[in-house]
DRENPA-3360 file (N, C-alpha, C; in nm, 2 decimals, always signed):
BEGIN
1 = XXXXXXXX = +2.43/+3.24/+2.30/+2.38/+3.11/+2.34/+2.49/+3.01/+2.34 ~ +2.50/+2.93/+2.42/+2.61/+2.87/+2.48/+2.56/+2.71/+2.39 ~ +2.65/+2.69/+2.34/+2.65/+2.52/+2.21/+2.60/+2.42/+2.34 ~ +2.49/+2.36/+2.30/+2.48/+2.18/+2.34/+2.59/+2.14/+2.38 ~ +2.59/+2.03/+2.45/+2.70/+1.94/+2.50/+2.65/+1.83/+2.42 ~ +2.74/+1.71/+2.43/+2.70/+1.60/+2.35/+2.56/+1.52/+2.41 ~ +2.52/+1.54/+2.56/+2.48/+1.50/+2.61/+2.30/+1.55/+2.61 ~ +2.26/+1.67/+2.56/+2.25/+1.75/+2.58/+2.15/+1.72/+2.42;
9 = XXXXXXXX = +2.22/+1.70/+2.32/+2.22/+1.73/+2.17/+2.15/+1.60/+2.17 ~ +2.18/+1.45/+2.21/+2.12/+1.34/+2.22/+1.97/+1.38/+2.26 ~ +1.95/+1.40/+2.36/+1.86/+1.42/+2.47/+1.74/+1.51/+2.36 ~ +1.80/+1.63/+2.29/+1.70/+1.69/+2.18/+1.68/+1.63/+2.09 ~ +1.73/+1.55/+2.03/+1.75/+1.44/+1.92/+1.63/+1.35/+2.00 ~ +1.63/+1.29/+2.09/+1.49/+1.22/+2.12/+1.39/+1.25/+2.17 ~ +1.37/+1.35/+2.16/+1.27/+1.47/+2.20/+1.21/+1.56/+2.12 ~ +1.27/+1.52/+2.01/+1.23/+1.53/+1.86/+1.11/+1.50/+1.84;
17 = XXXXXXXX = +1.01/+1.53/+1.77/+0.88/+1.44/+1.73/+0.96/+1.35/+1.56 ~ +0.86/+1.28/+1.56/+0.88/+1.25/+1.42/+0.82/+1.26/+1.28 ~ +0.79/+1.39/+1.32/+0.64/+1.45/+1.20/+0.71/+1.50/+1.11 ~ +0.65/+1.36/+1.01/+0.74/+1.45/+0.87/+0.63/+1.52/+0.79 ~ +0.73/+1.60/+0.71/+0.63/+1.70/+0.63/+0.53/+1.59/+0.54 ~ +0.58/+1.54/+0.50/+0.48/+1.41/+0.38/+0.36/+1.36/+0.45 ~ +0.39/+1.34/+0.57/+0.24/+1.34/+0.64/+0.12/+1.44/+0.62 ~ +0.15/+1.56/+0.59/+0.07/+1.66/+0.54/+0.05/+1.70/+0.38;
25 = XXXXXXXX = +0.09/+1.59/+0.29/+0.08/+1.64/+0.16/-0.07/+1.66/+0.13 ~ -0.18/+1.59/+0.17/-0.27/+1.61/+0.11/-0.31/+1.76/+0.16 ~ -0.28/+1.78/+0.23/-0.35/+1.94/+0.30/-0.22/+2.04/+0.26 ~ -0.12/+2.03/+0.19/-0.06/+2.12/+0.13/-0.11/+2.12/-0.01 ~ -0.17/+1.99/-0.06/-0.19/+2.02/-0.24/-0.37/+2.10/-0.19 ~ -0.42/+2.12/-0.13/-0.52/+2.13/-0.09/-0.50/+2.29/-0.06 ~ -0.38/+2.33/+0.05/-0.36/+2.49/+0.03/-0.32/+2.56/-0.11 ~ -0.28/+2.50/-0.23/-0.20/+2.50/-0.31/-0.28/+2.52/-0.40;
33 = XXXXXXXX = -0.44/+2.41/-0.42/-0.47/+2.45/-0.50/-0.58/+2.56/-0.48 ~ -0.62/+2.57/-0.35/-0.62/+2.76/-0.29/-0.58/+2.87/-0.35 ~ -0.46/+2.80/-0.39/-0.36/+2.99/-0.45/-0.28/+3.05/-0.30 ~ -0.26/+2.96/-0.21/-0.17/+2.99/-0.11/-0.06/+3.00/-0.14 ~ +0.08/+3.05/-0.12/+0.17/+3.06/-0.14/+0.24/+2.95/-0.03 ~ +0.41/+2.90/-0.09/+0.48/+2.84/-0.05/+0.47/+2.89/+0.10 ~ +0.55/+3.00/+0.11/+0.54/+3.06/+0.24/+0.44/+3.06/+0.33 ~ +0.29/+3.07/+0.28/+0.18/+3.07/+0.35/+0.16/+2.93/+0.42;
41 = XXXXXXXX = +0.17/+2.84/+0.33/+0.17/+2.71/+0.36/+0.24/+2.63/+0.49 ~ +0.38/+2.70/+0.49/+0.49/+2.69/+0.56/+0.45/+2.75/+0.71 ~ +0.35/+2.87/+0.67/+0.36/+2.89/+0.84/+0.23/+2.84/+0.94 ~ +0.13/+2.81/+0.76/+0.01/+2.67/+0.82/+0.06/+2.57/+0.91 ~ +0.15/+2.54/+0.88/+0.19/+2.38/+0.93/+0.26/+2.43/+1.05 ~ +0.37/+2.55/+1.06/+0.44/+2.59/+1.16/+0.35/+2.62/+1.27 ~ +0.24/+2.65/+1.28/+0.12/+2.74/+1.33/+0.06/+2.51/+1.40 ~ +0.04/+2.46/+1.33/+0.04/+2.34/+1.37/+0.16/+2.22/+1.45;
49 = XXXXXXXX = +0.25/+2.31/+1.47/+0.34/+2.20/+1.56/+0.46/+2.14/+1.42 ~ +0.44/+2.17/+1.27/+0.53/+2.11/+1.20/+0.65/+2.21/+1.18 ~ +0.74/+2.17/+1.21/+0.84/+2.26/+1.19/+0.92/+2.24/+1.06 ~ +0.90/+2.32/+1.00/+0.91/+2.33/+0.84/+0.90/+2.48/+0.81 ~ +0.98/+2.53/+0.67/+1.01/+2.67/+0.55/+0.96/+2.59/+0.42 ~ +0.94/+2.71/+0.38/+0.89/+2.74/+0.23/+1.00/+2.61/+0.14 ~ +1.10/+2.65/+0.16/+1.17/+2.55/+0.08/+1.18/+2.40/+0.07 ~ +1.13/+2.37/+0.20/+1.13/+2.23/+0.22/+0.97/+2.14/+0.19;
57 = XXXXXXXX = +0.88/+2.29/+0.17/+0.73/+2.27/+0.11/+0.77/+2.23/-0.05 ~ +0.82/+2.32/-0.11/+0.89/+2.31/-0.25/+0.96/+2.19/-0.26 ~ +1.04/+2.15/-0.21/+1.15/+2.00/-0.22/+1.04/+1.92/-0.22 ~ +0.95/+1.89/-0.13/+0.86/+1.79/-0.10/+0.76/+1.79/-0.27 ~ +0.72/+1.95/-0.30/+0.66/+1.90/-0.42/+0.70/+1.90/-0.52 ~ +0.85/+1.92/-0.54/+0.91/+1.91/-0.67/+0.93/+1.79/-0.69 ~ +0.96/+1.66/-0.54/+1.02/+1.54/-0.54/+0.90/+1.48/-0.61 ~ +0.81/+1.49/-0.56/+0.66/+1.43/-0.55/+0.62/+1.46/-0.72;
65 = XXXXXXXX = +0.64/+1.55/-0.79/+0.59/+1.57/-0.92/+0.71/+1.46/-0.95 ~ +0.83/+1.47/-0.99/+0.94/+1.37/-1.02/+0.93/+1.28/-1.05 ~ +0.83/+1.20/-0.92/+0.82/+1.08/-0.91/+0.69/+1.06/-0.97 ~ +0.61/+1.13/-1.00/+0.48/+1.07/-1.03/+0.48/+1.08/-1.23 ~ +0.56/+1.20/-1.29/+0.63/+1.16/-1.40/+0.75/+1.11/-1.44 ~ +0.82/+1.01/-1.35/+0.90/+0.89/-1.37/+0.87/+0.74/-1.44 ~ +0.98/+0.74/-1.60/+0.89/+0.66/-1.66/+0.92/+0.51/-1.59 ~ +0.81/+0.43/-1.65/+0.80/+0.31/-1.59/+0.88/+0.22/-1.67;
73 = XXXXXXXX = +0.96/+0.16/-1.55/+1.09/+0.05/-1.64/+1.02/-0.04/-1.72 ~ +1.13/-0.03/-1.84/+1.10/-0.15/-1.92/+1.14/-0.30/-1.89 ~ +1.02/-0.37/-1.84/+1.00/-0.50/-1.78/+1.08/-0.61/-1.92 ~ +1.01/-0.60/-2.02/+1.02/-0.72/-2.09/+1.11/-0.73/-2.21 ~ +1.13/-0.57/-2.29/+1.20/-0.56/-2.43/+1.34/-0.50/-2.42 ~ +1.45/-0.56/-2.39/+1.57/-0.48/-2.36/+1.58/-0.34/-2.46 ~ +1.69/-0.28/-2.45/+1.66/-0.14/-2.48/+1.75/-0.18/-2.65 ~ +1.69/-0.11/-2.78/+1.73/-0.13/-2.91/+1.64/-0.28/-2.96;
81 = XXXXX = +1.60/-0.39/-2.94/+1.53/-0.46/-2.97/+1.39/-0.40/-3.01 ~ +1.31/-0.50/-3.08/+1.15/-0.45/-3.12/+1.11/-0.54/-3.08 ~ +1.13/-0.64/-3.05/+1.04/-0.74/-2.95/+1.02/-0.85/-3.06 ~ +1.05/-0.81/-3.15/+0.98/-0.90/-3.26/+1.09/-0.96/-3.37 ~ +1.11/-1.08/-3.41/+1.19/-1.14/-3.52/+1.15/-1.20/-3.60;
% end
């Protein structure tokens, strides 16, 4: 297979869709709590026009767990203070 030209590589670049995986999280936590596998999941969505692997299903819900046990900043008591004197 003969490389893109620069011209070429643009042209796929805007011909791209913009479908990101996160648009489908509810219907991956939904295959998931199925008992589907990473893999399985990956060729759900492939089978649907998303182009996406197993691993990039995983990154999406390792980020997503991360974030939803990320503690919440401390707004008001600097850090070593008790708030109280």
């Amino acid at each position: 297979m003969k490389p893109l030209t620069t011209e070429q590589m643009l042209e796929e670049a805007k011909a791209s869709s913009n479908i990101r995986l996160e648009d489908y999280i509810e219907s991956i936590d939904i295959w998931q709590r199925k008992g589907y596998s990473l893999r399985e999941i990956a060729s759900f969505l492939t089978k649907f026009g998303v182009r996406t692997d197993h691993t990039a299903v995983y990154r999406l819900l390792r980020k997503r767990k991360q974030e939803s046990y990320a503690p919440a900043e401390a707004d008001s008591v600097p850090a070593g203070h008790c708030g109280m004197h």
